[in-house]
C-alpha positions as CSV (number, residue, x, y, z in Angstrom):
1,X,109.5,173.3,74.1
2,X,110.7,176.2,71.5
3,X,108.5,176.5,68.2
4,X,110.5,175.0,65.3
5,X,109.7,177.9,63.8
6,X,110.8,180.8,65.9
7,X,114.4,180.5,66.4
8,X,114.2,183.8,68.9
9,X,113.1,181.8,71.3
10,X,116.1,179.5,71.6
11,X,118.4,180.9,74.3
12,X,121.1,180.9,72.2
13,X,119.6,182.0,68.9
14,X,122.4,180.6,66.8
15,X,120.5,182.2,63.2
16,X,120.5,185.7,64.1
17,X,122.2,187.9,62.0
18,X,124.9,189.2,64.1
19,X,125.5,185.9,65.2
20,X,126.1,185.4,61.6
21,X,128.1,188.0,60.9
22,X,130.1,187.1,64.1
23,X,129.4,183.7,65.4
24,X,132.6,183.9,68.2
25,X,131.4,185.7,71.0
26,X,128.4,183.9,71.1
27,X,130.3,180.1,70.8
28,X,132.7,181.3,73.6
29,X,129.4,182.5,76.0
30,X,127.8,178.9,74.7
31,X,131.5,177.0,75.8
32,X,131.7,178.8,79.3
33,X,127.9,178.3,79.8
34,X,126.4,175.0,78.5
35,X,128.5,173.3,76.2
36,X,126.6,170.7,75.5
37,X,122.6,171.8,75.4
38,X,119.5,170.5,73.1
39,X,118.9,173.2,70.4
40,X,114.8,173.1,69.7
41,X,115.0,175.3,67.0
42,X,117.3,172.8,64.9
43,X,116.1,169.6,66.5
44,X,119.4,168.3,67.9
45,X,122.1,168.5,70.3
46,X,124.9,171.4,70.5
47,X,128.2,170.2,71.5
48,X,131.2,173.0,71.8
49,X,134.4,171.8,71.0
């Protein structure tokens, strides 16, 4: 199980600043990958639309 606080450790890392600044590339890598995955980090489920 990820720390809840260390969002680094979540494969994803959906708070990093470049993700941030450009969420797309990572949402399209989460889509093709896992779209539907259990983010530790903030305690719930990711679903891609």
């Amino acid at each position: 199980m990820t720390s809840l606080t260390n969002p680094e450790k979540d494969r994803y890392n959906l708070t990093a600043p470049e993700v941030f600044a450009n969420p797309y590339p990572t949402y399209r890598r989460i889509l093709q990958q896992e779209p539907v995955y259990w983010n530790d980090f903030l305690g719930g489920w990711y679903l891609g639309c």
